[in-house]
VOKEGU-559580 format. One line per 8 residues: their letters; for each residue x, y, z of N, C-alpha, C. Coordinates in nm, 4 decimals. Layout:
BEGIN
a> X:Y:Z:X:Y:Z:X:Y:Z  ...
REM end
This chain:
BEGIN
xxxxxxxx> 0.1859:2.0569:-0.5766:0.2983:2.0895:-0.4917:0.3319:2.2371:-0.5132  0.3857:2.2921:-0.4257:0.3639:2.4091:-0.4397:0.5286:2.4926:-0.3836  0.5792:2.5236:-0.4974:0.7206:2.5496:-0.4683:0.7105:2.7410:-0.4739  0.8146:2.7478:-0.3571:0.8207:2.8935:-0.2883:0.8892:2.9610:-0.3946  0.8479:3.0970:-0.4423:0.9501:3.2035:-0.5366:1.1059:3.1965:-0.4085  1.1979:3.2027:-0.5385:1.3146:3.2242:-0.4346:1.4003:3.0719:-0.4253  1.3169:2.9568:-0.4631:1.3469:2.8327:-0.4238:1.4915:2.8157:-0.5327  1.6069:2.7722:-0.4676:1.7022:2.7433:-0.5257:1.6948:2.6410:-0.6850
xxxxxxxx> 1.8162:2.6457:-0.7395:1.8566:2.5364:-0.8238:1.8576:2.4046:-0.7181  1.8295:2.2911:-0.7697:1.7837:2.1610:-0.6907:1.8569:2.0267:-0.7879  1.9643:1.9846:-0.7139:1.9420:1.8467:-0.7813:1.8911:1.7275:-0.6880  1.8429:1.6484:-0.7473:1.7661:1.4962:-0.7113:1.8180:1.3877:-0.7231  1.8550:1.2658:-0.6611:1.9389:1.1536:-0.6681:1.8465:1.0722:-0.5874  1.7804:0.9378:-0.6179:1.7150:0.8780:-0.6031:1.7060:0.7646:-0.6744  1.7208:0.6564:-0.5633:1.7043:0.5383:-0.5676:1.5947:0.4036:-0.6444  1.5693:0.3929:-0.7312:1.4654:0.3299:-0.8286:1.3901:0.2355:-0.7589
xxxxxxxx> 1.4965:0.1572:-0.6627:1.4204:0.0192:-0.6047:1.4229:0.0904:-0.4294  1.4196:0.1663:-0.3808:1.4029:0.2339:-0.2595:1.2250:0.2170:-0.2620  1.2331:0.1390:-0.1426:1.0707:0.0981:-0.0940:1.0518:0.1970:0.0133  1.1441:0.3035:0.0899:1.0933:0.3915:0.1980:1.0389:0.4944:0.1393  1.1183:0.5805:0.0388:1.0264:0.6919:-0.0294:1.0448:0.6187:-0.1675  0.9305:0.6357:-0.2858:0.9246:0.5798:-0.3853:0.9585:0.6849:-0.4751  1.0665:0.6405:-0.5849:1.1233:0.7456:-0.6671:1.0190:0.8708:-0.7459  0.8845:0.8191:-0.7177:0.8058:0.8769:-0.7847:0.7868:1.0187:-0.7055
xxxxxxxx> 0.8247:1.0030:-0.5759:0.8268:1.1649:-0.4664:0.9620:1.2032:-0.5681  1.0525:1.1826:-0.6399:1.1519:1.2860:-0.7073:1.1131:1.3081:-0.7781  1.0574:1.2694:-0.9064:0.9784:1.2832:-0.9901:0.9064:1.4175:-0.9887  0.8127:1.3936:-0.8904:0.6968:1.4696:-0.8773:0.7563:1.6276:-0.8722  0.8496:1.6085:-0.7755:0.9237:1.7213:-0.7037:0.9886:1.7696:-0.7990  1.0565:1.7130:-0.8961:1.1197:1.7382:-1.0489:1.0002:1.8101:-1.1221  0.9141:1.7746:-1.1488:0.8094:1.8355:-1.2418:0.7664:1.9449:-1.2112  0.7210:1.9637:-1.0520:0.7215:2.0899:-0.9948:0.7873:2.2089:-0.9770
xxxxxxxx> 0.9888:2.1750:-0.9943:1.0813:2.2529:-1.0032:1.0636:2.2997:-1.1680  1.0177:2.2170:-1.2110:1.0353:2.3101:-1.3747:0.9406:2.3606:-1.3814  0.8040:2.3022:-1.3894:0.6829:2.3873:-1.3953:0.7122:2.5558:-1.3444  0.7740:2.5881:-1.1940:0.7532:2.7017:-1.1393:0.9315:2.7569:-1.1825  1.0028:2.6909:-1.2725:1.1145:2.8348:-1.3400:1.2408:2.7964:-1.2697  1.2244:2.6447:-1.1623:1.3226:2.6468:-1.0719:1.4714:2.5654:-1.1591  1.5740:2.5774:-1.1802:1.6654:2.4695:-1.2367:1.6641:2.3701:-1.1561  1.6755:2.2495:-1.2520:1.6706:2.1238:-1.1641:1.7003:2.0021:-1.2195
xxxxxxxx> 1.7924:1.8883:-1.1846:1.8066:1.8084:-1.2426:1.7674:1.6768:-1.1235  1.7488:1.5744:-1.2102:1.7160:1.4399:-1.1453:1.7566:1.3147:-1.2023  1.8076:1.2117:-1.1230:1.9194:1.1359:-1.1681:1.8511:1.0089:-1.0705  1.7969:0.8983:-1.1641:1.7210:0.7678:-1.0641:1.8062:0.6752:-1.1476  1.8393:0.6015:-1.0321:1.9204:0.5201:-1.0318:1.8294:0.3496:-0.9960  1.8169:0.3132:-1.1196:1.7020:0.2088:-1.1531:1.7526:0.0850:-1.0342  1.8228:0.0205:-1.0313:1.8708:-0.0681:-0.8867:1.9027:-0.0243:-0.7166  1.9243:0.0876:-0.7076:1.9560:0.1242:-0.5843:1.8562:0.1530:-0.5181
xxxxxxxx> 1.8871:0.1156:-0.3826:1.7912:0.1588:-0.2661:1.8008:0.2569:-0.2240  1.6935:0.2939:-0.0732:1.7077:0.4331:0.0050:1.8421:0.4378:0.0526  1.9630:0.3581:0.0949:2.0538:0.4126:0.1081:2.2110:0.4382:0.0255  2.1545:0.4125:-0.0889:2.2926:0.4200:-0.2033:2.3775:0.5442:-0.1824  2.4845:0.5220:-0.2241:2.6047:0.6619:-0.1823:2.6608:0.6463:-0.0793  2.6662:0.5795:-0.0146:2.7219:0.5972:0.1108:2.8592:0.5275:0.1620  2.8310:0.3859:0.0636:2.9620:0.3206:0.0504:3.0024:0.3289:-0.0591  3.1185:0.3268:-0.0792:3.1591:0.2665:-0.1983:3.1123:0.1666:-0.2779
xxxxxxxx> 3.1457:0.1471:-0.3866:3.0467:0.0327:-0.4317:3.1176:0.0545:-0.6195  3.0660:-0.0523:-0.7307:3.0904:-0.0544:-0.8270:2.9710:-0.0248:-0.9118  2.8677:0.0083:-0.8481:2.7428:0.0558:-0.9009:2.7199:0.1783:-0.9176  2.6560:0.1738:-1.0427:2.6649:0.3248:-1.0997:2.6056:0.4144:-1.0225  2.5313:0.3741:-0.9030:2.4654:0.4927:-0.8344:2.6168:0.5353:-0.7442  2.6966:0.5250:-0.6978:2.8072:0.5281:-0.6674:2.8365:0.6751:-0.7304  2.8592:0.6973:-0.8545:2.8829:0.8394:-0.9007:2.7998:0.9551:-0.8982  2.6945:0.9069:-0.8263:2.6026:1.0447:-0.7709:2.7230:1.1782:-0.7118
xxxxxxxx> 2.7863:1.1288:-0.6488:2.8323:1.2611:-0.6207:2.9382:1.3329:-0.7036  3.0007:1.2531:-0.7939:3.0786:1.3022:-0.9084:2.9717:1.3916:-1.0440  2.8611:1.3662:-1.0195:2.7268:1.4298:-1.1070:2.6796:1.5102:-1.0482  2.6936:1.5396:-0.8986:2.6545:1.6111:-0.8318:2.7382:1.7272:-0.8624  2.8568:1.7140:-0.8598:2.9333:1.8057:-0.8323:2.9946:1.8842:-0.9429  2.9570:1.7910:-1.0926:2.9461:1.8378:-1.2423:2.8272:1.9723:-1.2443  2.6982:1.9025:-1.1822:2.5968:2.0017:-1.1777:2.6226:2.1384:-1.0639  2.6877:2.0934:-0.9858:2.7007:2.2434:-0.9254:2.8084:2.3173:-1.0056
xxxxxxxx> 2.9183:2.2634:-1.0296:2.9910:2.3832:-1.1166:2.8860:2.4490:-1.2495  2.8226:2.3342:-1.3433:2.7535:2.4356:-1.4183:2.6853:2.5394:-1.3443  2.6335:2.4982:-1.2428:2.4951:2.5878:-1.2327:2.6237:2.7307:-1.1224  2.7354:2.6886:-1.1564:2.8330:2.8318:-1.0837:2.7979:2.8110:-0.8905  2.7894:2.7353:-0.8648:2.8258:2.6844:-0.6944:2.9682:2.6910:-0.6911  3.0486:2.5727:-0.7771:3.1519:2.5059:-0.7382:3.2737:2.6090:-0.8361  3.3369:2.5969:-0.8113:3.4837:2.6087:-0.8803:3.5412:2.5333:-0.9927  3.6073:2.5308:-1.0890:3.6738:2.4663:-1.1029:3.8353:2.4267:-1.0370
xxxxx> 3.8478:2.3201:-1.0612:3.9971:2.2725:-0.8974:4.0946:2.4106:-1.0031  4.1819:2.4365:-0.9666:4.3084:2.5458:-0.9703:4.4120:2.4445:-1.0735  4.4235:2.4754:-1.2497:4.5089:2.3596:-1.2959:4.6461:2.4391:-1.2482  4.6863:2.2848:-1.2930:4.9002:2.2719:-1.2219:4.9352:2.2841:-1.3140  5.0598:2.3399:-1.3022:5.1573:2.3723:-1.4124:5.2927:2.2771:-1.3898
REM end
């Protein structure tokens, strides 16, 4: 696989039991982001399918976007919220 100079920080969220793309395309795509220098994290979520996240739910794939959004502040995307006084 062949990742472009320039290619952003990348995170990955993927579904373990997803039969449309098989977690092993994040994987791959993970190994490739480090190999070529890229930051990157990846987060498989061993029960969920191709469409987890979308509802609510009590399943831990559910907090993908609360991990998501941990990883963009490290990587300096996000902000931290403005504390109250």
């Amino acid at each position: 696989m062949r990742i472009p100079a320039g290619t952003p920080p990348i995170f990955l969220a993927h579904g373990g039991a997803d039969i449309i793309s098989p977690p092993e395309h994040s994987v791959l795509m993970y190994l490739a982001l480090r190999k070529a220098g890229v930051p990157a994290e990846l987060h498989i979520y061993a029960t969920a399918a191709h469409d987890f996240g979308v509802r609510p739910s009590d399943h831990p794939c559910s907090t993908w976007t609360q991990a998501c959004a941990a990883w963009l502040r490290y990587q300096g995307f996000l902000k931290l919220p403005a504390q109250t006084q």
